[in-house]
C-alpha positions as CSV (number, residue, x, y, z in Angstrom):
1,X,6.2,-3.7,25.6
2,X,5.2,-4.2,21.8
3,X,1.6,-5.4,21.8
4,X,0.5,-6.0,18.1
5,X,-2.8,-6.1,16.5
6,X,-3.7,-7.7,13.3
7,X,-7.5,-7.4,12.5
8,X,-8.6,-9.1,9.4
9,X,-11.5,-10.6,7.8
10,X,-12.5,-14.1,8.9
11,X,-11.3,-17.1,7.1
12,X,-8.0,-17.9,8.2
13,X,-7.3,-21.2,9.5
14,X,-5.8,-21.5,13.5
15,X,-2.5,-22.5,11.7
16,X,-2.3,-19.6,9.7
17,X,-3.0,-17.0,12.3
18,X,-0.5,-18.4,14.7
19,X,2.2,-18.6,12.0
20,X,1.0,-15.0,11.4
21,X,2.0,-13.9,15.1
22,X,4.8,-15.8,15.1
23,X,6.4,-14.2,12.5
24,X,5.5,-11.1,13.4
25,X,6.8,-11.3,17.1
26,X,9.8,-13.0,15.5
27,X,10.3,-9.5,13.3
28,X,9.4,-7.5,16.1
29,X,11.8,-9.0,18.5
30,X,14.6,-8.4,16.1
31,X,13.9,-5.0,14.7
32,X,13.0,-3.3,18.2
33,X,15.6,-5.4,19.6
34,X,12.3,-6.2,22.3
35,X,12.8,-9.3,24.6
36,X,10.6,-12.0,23.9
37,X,8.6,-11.9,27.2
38,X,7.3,-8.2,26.3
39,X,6.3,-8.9,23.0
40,X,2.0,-10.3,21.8
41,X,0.6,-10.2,19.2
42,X,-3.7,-10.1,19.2
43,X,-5.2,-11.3,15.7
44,X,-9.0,-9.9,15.7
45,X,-11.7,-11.4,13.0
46,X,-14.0,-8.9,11.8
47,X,-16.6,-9.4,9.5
48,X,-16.7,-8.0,5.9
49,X,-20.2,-6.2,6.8
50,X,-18.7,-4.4,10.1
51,X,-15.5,-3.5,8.3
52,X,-15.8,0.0,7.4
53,X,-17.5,0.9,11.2
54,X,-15.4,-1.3,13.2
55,X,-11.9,-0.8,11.5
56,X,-11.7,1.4,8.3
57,X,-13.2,4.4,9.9
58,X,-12.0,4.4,13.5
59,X,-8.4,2.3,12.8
60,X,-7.9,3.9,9.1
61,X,-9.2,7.3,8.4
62,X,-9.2,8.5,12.0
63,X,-5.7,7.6,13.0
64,X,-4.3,8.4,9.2
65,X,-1.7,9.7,10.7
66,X,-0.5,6.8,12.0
67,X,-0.4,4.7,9.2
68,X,3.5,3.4,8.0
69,X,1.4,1.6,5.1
70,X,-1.9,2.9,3.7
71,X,-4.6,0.7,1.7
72,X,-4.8,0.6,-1.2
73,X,-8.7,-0.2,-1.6
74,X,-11.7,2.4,-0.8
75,X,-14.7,1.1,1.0
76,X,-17.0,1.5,-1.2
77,X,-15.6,-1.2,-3.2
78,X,-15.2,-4.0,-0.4
C-alpha cells in the first residue's frame, strides 16, 4: 500500500498538483508493480517561513537516512 507524500512550497496551480500525483502513482504503479487501488499520493503546501521546522528538520536532517535523493540547498539560504 504505497502512500506518497509530496510537501512543497505553495504556488502550484490545482492542475499542476494533480498532474504531479498522477504521474507519480502512474510511476509507482509500474516500478512496485502496486495495483492501482493501493496506491495515493498526498501533496502538502507548506509555507517558505515554516519550512525548515515543519519539513527540513523533522522530514530532512532527522530521517537522513532515508533520503534516496538529498537537497541540494542549506536552509540558511531559503
Amino acid at each position: 500500500m504505497p502512500h506518497v507524500i509530496v510537501k512543497l512550497w505553495p504556488g502550484r496551480t490545482e492542475e499542476q498538483k494533480q498532474e504531479l500525483a498522477n504521474r507519480i502513482a502512474k510511476d509507482v504503479i509500474e516500478i512496485l508493480n502496486a495495483p492501482q487501488t493501493s496506491v495515493s499520493v498526498s501533496i502538502q503546501e507548506v509555507p517558505r517561513e515554516k519550512w525548515v521546522d515543519e519539513v527540513y528538520n523533522p522530514d530532512i536532517m532527522d530521517k537522513e537516512e532515508t533520503l534516496y535523493i538529498k537537497p541540494g540547498y542549506k536552509p540558511e539560504n531559503l
